[in-house]
C-alpha positions in Angstrom: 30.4 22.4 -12.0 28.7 18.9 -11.4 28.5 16.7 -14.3 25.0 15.7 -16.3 24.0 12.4 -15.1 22.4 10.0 -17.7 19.1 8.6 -16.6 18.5 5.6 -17.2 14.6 4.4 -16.6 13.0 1.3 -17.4 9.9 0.8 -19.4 6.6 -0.1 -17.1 4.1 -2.1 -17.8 0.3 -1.4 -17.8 -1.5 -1.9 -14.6 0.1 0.5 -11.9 2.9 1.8 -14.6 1.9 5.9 -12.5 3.7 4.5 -9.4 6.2 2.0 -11.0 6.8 5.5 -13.0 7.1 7.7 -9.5 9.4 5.1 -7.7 11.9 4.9 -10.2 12.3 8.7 -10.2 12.1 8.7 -6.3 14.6 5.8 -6.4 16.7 7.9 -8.3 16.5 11.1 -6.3 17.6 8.7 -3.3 20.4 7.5 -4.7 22.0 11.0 -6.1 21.4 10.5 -9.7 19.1 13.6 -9.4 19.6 16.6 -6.8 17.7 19.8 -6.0 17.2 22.4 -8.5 17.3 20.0 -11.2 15.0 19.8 -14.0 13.2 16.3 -14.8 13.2 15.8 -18.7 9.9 17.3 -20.7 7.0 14.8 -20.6 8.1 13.6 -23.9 10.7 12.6 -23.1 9.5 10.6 -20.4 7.2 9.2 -22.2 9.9 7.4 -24.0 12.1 6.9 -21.4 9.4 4.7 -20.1 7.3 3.7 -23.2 3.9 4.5 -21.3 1.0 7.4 -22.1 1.2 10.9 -20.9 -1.6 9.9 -18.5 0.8 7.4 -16.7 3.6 10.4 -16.6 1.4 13.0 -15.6 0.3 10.7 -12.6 3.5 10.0 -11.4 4.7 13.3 -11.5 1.4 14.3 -9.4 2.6 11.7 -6.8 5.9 13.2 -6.5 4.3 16.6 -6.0 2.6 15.2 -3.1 5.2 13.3 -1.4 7.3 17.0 -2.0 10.1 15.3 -4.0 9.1 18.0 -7.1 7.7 21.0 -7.4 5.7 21.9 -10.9 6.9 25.5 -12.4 4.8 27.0 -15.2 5.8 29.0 -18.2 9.1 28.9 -20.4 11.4 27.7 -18.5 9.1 25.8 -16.6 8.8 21.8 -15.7 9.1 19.5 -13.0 12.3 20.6 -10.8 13.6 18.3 -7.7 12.7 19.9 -4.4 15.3 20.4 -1.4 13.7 18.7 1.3 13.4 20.9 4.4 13.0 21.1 8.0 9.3 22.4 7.5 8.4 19.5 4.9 9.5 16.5 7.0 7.6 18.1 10.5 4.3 19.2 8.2 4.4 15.4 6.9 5.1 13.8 10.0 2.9 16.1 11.9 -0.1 14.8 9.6 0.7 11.5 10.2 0.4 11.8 13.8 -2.7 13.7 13.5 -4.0 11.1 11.8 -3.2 8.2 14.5 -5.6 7.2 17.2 -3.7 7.4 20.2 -3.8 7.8 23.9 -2.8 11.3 25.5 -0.9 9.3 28.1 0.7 7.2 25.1 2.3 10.6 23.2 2.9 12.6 26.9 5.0 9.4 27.5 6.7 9.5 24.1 7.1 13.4 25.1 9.2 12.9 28.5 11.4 10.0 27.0 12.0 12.7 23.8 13.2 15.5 25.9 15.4 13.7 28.5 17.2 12.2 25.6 17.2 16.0 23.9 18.3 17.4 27.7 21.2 15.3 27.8 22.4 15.8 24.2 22.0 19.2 24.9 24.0 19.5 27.7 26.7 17.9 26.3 26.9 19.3 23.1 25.2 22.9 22.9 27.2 26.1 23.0 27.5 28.4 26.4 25.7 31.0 24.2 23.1 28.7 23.3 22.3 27.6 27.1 22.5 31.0 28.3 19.6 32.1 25.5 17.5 29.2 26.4 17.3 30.6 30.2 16.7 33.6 28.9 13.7 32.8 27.3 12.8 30.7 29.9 12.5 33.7 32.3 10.5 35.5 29.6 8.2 33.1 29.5 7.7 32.8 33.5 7.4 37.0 33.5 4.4 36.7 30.7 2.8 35.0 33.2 3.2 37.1 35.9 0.9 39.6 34.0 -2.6 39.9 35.4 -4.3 38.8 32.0 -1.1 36.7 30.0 -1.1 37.0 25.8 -2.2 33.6 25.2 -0.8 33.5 21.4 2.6 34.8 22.7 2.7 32.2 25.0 2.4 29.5 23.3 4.6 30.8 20.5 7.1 31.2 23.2 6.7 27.5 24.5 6.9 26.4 21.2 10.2 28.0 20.3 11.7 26.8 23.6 10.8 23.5 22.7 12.8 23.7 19.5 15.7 25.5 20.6 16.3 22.7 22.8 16.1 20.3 20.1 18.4 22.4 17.8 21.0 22.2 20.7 20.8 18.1 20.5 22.7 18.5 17.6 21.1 15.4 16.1 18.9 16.8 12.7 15.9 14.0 13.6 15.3 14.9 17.0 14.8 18.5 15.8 12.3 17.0 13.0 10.6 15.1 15.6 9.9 18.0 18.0 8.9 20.1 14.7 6.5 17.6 13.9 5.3 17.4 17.2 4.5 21.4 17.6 3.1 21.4 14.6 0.9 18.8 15.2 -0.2 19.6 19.5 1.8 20.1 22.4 1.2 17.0 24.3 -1.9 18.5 26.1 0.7 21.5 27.5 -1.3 24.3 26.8 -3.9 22.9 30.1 -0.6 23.7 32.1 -1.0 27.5 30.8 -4.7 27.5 31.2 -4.8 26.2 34.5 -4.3 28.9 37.1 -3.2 26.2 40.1 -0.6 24.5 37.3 0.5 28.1 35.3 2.9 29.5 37.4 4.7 26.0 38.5 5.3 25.1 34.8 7.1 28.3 33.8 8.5 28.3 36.7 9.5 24.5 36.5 10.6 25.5 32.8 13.4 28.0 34.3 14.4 25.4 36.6 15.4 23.1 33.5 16.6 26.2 31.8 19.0 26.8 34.8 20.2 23.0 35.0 21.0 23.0 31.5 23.1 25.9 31.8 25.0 25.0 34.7 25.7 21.1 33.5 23.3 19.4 35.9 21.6 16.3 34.0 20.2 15.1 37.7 18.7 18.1 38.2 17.4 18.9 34.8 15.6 15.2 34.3 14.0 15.8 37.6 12.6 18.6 36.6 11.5 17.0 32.9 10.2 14.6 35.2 8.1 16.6 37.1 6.3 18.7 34.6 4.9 15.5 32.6 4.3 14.4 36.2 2.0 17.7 36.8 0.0 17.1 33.1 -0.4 13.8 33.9 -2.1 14.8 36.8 -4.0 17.5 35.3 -5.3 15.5 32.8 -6.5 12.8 35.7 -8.3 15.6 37.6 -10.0 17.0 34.5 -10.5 14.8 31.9 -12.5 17.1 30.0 -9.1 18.7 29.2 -8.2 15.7 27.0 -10.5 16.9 24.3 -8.7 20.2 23.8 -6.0 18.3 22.0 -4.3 20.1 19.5 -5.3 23.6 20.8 -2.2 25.1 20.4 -1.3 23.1 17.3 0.7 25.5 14.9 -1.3 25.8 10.8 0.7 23.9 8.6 1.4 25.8 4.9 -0.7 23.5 3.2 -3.8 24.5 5.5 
């Protein structure tokens, strides 16, 4: 059973005593002194812990909420609680971030190549047979969905999407996989005009075997070139039609906050 750790805060002063209030808490979820599933002490007792007003705590502990570091539980046996800090609440955050940014498509499908030749090689390396072997598997489900005369668009990209992030689970390497959950969450780097495209669909699930194929059989030549050429064909795309740019974000996944 892990021993009660003695918080020790220090008094703030007036002025912006909410977030000299919140980082001291963060500070000490950082650092260990508090861990997930434990309860902050009641309001009054913070309120002497750091000789301020219950408006000061009650901001703080609003702050916290946000940046998902607590969660608020009503009733009895309710009060401010530390949250574990998931997959799902480092990609939404990240994800809004980006969103946020004003960037070139040709600056994040850049980011995107460099991202999965560095997850491809990882991958290679370090993922299971098992693993690989499911990957091409997936890969030739998704290039037989769009053999189909009208394709499921939803399953399709859901499919892309969780091809993306197996891959990045095989890196082994926990902030490439937030990364690339961040990044589906937020858009696809423009991918989906591969899918909508009838002179690109067929070459990029086709392309996406390719890689699938590479990966399983060891090849990092082969499965860069083929990385390589599918951000060559958006690229491309995007050139010929640049209309396409504004459907940014079309496939982009709704977060739990939305």
């Amino acid at each position: 059973m892990r021993t009660k750790t003695t918080l020790r805060f220090m008094p703030v002063t007036m002025g912006r005593a909410g977030e000299e209030v919140a980082l001291q808490i963060e500070a000490a979820i950082l650092e260990g002194h508090l861990n997930p599933g434990d309860r902050l002490p009641s309001e009054r007792e913070l309120l002497v812990h750091f000789n301020t007003s219950r408006g000061v705590i009650r901001e703080a502990l609003q702050t916290l909420k946000q940046k998902s570091l607590i969660e608020i539980k009503k009733g009895a046996k309710g009060g401010a609680f530390i949250r574990e800090v998931d997959l799902a609440t480092v990609g939404e955050s990240l994800a809004l971030f980006i969103k946020r940014q004003p960037m070139s498509p040709y600056h994040l499908i850049e980011f995107r190549e460099s991202l999965d030749r560095a997850i491809t090689l990882l991958a290679i390396s370090r993922a299971e047979m098992n693993e690989k072997e499911l990957l091409l598997v997936k890969a030739r489900t998704l290039e037989n969905l769009l053999l189909q005369e009208q394709p499921d668009m939803e399953q399709l990209a859901e499919l892309d999407r969780e091809l993306n992030l197996m891959l990045a689970k095989m890196a082994r390497n926990p902030i490439f996989e937030w990364i690339m959950h961040a990044l589906q969450i937020g858009f696809s780097s423009y991918d989906f005009n591969l899918y909508t495209n009838s002179d690109y669909r067929n070459k990029t699930a086709e392309n996406w075997r390719h890689t699938a194929q590479a990966i399983a059989d060891g090849e990092p030549l082969k499965a860069l070139s083929h990385i390589s050429f599918h951000y060559a064909m958006l690229q491309q795309l995007l050139e010929r039609d640049p209309g396409a740019m504004a459907g940014h974000g079309k496939w982009a996944v709704k977060t739990t906050s939305e």
